[in-house]
Backbone bond lengths (Angstrom), bond angles and torsions (degrees), N, CA, C in turn:
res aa  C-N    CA-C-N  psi(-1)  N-CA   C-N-CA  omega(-1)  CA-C   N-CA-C  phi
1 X - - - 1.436 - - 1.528 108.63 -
2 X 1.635 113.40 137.61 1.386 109.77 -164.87 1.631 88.72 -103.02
3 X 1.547 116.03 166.60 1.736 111.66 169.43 1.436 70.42 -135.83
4 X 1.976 101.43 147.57 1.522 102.10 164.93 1.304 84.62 -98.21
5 X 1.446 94.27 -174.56 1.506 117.14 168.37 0.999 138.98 -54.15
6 X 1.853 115.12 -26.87 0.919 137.59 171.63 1.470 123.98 -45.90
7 X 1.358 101.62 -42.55 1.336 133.20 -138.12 1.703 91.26 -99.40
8 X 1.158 117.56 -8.19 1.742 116.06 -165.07 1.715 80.05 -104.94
9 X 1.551 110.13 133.54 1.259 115.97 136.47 1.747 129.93 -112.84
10 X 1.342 75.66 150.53 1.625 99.28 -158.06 2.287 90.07 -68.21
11 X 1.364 121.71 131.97 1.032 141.92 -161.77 1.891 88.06 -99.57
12 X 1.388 114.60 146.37 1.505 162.10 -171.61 1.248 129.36 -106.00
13 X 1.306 155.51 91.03 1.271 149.18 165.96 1.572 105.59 -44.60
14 X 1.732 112.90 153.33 1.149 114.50 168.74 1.151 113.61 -143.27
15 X 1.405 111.51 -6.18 1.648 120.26 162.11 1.331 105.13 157.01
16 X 1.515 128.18 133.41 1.195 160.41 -166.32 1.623 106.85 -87.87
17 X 1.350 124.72 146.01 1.089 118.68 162.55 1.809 94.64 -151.55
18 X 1.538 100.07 112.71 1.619 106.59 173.09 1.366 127.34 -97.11
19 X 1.207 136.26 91.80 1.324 157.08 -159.08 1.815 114.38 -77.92
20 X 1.226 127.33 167.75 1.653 117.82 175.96 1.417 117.98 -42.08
21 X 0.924 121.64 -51.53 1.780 145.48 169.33 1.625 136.98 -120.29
22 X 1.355 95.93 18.46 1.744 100.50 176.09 1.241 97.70 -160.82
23 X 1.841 109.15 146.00 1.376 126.47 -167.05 1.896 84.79 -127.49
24 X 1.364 99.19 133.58 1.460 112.41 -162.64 1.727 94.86 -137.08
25 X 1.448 114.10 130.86 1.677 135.25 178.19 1.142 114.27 -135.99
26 X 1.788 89.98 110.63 1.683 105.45 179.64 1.357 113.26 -64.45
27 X 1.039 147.19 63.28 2.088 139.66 167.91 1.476 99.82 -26.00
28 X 1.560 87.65 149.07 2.067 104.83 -163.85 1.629 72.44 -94.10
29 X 1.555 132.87 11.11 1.561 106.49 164.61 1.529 121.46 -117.62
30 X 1.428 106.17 36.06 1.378 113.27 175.16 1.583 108.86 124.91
31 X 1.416 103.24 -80.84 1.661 149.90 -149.44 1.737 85.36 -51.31
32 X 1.183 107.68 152.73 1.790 119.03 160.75 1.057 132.63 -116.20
33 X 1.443 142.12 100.98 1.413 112.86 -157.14 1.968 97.17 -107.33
34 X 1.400 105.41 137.01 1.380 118.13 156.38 1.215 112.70 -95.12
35 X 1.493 121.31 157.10 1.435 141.09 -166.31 1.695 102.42 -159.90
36 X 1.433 125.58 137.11 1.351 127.34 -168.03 1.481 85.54 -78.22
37 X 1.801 112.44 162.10 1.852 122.92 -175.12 1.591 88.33 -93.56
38 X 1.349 130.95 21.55 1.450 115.19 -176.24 1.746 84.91 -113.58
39 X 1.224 129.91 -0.68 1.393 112.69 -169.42 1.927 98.47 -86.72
40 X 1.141 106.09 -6.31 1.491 128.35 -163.91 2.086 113.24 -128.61
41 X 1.320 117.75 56.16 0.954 133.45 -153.96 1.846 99.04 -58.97
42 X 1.446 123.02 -19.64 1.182 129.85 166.53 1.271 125.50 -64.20
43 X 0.960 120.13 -37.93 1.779 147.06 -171.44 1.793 97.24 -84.27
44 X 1.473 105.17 -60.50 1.855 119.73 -172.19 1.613 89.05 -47.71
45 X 1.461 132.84 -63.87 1.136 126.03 -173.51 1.464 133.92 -94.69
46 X 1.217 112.56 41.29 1.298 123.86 167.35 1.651 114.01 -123.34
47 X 1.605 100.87 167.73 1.716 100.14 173.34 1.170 144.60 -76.22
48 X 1.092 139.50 149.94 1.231 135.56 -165.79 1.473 111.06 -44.42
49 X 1.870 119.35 -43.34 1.223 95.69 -164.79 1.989 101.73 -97.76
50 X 2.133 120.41 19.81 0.884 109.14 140.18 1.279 134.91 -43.02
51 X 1.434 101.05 -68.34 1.775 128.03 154.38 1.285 101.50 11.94
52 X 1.521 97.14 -82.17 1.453 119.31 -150.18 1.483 125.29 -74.43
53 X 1.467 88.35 -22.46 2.125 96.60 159.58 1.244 128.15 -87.26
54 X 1.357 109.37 87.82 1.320 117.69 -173.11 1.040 78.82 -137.02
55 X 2.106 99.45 161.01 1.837 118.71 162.10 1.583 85.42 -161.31
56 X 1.136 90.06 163.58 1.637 114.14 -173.80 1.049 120.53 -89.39
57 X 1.174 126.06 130.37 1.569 130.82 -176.62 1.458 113.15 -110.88
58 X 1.762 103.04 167.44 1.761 101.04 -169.49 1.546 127.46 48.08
59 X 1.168 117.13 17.55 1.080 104.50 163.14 1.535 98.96 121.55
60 X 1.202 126.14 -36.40 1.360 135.63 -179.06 1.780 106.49 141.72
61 X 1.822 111.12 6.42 1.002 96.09 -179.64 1.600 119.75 -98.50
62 X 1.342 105.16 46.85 1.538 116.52 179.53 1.838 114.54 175.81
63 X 1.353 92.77 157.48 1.611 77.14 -169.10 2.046 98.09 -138.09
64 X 1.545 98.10 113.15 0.967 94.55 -171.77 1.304 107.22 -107.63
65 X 1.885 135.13 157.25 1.686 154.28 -160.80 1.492 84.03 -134.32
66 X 1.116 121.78 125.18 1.863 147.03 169.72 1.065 90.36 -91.94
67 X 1.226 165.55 -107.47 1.320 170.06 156.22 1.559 101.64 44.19
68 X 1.455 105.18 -64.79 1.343 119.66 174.31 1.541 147.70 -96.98
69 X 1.263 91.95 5.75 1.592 115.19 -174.69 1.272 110.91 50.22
70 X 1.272 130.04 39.68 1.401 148.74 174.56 1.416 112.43 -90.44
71 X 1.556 137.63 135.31 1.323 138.84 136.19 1.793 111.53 -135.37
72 X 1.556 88.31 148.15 1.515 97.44 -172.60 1.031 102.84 -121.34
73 X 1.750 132.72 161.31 1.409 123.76 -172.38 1.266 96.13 -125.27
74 X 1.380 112.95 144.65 1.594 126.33 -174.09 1.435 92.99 -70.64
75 X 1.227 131.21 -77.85 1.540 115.61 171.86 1.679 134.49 4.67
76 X 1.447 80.06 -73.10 1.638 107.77 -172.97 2.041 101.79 -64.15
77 X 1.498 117.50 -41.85 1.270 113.63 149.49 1.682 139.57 -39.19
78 X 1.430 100.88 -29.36 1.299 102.01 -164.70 1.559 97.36 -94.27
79 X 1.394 120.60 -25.10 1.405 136.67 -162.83 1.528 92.69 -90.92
80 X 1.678 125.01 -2.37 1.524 111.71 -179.64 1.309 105.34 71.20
81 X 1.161 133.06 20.11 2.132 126.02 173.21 1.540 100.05 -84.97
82 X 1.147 101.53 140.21 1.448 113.19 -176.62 1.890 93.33 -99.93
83 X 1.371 97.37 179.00 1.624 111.88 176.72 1.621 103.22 -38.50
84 X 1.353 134.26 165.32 1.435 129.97 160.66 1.413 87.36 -138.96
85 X 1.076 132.55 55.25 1.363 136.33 145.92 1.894 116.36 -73.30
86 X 1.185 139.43 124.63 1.137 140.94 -170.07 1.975 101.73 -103.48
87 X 1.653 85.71 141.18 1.516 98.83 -155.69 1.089 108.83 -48.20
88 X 1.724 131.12 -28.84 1.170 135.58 -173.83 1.854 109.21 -72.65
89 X 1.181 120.95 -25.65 1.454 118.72 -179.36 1.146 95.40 -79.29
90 X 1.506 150.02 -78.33 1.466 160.36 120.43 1.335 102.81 49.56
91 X 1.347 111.13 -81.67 1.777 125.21 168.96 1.479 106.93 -28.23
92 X 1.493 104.28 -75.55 1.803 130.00 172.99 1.521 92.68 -10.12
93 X 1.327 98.63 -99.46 1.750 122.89 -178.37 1.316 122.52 -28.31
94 X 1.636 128.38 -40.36 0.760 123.11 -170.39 1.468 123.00 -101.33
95 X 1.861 101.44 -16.73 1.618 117.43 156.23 1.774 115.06 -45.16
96 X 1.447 92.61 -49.21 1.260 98.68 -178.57 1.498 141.66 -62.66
97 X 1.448 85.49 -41.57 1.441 108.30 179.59 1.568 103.56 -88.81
98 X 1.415 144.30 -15.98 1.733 121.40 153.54 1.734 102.00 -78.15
99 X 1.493 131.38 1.31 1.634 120.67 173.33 1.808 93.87 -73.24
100 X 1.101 106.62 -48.41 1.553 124.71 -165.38 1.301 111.16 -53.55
101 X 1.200 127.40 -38.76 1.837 148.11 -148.73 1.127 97.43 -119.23
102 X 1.766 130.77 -33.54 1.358 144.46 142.13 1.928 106.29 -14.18
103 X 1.746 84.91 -85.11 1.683 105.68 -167.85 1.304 109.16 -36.09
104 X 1.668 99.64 -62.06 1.754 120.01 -169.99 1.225 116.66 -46.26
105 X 1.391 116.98 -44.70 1.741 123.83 170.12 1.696 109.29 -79.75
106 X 1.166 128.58 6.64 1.487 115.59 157.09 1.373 112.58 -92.93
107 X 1.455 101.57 -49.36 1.696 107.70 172.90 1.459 142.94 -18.48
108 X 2.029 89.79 -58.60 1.342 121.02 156.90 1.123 123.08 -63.31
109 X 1.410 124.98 -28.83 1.679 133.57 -170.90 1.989 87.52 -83.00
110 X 1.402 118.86 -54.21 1.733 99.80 -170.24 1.711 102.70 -64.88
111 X 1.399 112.68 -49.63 1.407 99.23 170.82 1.291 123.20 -22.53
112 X 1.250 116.86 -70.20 1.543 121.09 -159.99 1.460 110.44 -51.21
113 X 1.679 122.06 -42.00 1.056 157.84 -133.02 1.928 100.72 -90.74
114 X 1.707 109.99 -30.58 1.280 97.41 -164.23 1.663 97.53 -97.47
């Protein structure tokens, strides 16, 4: 059996729910897809209420976290692609971001302090 192209529709986010270890996408066509938070090494190491700032872009065909400079494509979900972030950018980001989370928790520590 042939399917043209025609015939494929392109799938929709309808809301995300990112859990300790699984990133889960509601489709506006029922279906749910889970994906482990390690396929997404940005997401695996951030906080819960990183997690939780997300909104959908294009329409629902992607779901991007500002927090983290992360976007994922519903597509690329459905096709099973994990992050294509390369370990060396990964490293980058995440050097940076414990310098960052570093500062912020001293800040608060002299605050408290005076």
């Amino acid at each position: 059996m042939n399917i043209s192209a025609n015939e494929i529709e392109i799938q929709t986010a309808e809301n995300v729910t990112v859990a300790e270890d699984t990133l889960s996408v509601d489709l506006r066509d029922g279906r749910t897809i889970s994906v482990p938070l390690a396929w997404f090494p940005r997401l695996l190491h951030s906080t819960p209420a990183e997690r939780n700032n997300w909104r959908l872009i294009g329409k629902g065909h992607g779901i991007h976290w500002e927090d983290l400079d992360e976007d994922i494509d519903i597509q690329g979900l459905i096709a099973g692609r994990r992050s294509g972030e390369s370990q060396a950018s990964f490293k980058k980001w995440l050097s940076s971001r414990t310098s960052r989370l570093t500062k912020r928790s001293s800040r608060r520590a002299n605050s408290t302090c005076r």
